[in-house]
Backbone as a chain_set.jsonl record, in Angstrom:
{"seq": "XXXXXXXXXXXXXXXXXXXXXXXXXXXXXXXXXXXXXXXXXXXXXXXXXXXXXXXXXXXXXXXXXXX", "coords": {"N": [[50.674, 96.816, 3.766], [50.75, 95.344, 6.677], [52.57, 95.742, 9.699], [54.328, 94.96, 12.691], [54.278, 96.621, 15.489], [56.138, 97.874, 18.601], [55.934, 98.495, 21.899], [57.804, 99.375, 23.784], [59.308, 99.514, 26.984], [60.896, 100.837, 30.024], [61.105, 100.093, 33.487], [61.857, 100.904, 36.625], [61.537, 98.513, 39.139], [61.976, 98.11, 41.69], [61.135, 97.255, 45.487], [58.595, 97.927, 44.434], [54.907, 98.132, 44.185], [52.972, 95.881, 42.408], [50.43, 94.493, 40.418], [49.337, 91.775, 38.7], [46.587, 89.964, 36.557], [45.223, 87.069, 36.432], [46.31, 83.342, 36.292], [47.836, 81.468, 35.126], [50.07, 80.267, 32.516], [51.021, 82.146, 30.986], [50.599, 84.807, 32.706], [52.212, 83.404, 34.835], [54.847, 83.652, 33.991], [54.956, 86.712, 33.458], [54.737, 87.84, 36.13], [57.294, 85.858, 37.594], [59.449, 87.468, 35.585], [58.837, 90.122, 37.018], [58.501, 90.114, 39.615], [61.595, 89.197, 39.538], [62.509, 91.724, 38.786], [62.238, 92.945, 41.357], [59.613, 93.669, 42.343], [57.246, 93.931, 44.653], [54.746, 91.378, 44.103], [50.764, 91.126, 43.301], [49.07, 88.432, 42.952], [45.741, 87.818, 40.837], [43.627, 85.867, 40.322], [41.109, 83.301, 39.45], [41.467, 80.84, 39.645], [44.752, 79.472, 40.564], [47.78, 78.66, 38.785], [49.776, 75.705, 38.562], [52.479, 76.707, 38.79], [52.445, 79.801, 38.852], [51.863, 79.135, 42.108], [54.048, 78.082, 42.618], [55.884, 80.265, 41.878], [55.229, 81.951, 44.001], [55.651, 80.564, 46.585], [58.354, 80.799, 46.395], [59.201, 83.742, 46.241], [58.595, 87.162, 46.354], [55.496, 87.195, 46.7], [51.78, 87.524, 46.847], [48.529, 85.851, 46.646], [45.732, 85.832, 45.152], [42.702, 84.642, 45.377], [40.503, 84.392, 43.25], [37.071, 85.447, 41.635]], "CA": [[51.325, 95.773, 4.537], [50.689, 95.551, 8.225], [53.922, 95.86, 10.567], [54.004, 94.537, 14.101], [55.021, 97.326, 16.063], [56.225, 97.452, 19.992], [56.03, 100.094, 22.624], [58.997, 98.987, 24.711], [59.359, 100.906, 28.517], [61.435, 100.514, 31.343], [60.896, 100.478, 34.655], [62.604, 100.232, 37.797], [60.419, 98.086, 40.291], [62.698, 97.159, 43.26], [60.361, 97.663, 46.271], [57.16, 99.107, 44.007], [54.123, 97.285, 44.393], [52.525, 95.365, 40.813], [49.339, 93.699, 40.144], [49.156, 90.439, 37.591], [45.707, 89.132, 36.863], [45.694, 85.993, 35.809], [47.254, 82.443, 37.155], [48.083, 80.822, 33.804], [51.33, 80.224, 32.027], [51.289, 83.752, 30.658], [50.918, 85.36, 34.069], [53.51, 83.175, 35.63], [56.26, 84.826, 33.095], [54.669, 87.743, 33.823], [54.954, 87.629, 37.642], [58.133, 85.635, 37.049], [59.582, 89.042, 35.716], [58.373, 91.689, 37.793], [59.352, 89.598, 40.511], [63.111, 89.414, 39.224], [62.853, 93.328, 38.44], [62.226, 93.624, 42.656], [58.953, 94.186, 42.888], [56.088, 92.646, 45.171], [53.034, 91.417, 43.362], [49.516, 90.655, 44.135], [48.276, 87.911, 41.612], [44.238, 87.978, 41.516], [42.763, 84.704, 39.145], [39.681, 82.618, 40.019], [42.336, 79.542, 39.504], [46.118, 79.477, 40.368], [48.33, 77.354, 37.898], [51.189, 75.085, 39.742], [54.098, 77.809, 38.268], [52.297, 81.034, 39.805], [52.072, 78.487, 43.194], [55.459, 77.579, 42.855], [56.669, 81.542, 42.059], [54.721, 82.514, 45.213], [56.43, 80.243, 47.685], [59.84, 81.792, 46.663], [59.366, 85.519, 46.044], [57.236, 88.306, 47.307], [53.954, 87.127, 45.848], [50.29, 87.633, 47.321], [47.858, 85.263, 45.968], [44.404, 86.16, 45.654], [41.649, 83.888, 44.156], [38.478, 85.088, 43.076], [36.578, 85.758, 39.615]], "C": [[51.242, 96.141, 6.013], [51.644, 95.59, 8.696], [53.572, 95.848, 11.822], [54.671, 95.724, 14.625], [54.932, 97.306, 17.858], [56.603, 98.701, 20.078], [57.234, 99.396, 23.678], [59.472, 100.6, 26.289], [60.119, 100.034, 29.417], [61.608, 100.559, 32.36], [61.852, 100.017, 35.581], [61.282, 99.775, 39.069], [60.637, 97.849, 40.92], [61.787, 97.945, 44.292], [58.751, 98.46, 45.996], [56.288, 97.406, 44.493], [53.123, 96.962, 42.677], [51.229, 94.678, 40.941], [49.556, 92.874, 38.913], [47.322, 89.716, 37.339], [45.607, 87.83, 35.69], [46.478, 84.579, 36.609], [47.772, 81.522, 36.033], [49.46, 81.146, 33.481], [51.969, 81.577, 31.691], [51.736, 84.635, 31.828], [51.881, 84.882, 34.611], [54.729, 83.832, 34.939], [56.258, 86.282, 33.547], [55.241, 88.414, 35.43], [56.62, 86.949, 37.912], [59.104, 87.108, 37.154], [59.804, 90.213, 36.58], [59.418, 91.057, 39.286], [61.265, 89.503, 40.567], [63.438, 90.543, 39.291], [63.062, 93.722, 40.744], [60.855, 93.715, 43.272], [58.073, 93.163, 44.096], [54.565, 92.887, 44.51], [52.181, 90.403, 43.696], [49.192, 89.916, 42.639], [46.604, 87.171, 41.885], [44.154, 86.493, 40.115], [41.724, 83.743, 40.379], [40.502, 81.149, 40.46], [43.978, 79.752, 39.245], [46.777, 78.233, 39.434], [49.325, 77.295, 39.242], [52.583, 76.371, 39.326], [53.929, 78.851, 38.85], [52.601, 80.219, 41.169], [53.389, 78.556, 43.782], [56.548, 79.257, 43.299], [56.792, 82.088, 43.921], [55.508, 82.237, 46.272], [57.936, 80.95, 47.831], [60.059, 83.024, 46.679], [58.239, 85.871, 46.897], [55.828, 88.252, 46.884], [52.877, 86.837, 46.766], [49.433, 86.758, 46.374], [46.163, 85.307, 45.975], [43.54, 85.355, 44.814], [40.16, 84.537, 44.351], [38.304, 85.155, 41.866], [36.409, 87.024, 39.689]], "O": [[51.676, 97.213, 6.436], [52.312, 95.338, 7.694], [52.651, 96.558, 12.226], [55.798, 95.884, 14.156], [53.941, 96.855, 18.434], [57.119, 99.558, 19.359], [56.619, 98.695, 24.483], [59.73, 101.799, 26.395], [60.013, 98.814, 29.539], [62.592, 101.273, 32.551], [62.542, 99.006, 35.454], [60.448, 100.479, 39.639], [59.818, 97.119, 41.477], [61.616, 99.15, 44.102], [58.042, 99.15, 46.728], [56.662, 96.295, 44.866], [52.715, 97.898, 41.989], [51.161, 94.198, 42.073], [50.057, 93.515, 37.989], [46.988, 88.882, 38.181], [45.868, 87.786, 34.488], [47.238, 84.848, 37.54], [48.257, 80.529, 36.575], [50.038, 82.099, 34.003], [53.081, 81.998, 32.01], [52.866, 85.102, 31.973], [52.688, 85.711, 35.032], [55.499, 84.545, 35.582], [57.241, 86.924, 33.916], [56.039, 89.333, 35.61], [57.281, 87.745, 38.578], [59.433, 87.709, 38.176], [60.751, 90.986, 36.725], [60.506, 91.397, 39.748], [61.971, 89.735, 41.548], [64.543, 90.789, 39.773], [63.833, 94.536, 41.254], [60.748, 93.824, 44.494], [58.261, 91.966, 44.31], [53.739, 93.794, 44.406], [52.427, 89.288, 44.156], [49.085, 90.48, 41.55], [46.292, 86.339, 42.737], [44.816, 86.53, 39.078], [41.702, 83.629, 41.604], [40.184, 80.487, 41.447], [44.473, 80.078, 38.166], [46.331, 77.086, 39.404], [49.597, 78.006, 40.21], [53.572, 76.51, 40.046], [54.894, 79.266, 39.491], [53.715, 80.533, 41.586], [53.778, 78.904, 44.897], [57.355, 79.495, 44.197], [57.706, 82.399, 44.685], [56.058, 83.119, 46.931], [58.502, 81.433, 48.812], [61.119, 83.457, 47.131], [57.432, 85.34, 47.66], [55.123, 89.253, 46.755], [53.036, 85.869, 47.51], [49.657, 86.967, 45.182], [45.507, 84.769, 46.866], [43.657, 85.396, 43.589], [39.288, 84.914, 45.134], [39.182, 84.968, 41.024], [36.093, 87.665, 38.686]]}, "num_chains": 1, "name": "protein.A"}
């Protein structure tokens, strides 16, 4: 029988610096997150969704597009 198992960690990120790649629904949770934890993050995707956009304007977020 297979069993899902999770590595669970905790960090403190107030003032660290994070990377996200990705601009999709996933990433925005992601970014989302980190962002709540403190940190500032750089999100790299070829294509931003409107929710990373939206994160960006209010928090500490860098937006980088490229492939």
């Amino acid at each position: 029988m297979d069993v899902e198992r999770h590595y669970l960690i905790a960090l403190c990120l107030r003032g660290k610096r994070g990377i996200v790649v990705g601009g999709g629904p996933v990433a925005a949770r992601k970014v989302q997150g980190v962002v709540e934890a403190g940190a500032k993050v750089t999100v790299v995707a070829p294509v931003m969704g409107e929710r990373v956009r939206r994160i960006a304007e209010e928090g500490d977020v860098d937006l980088v597009e490229r492939s």
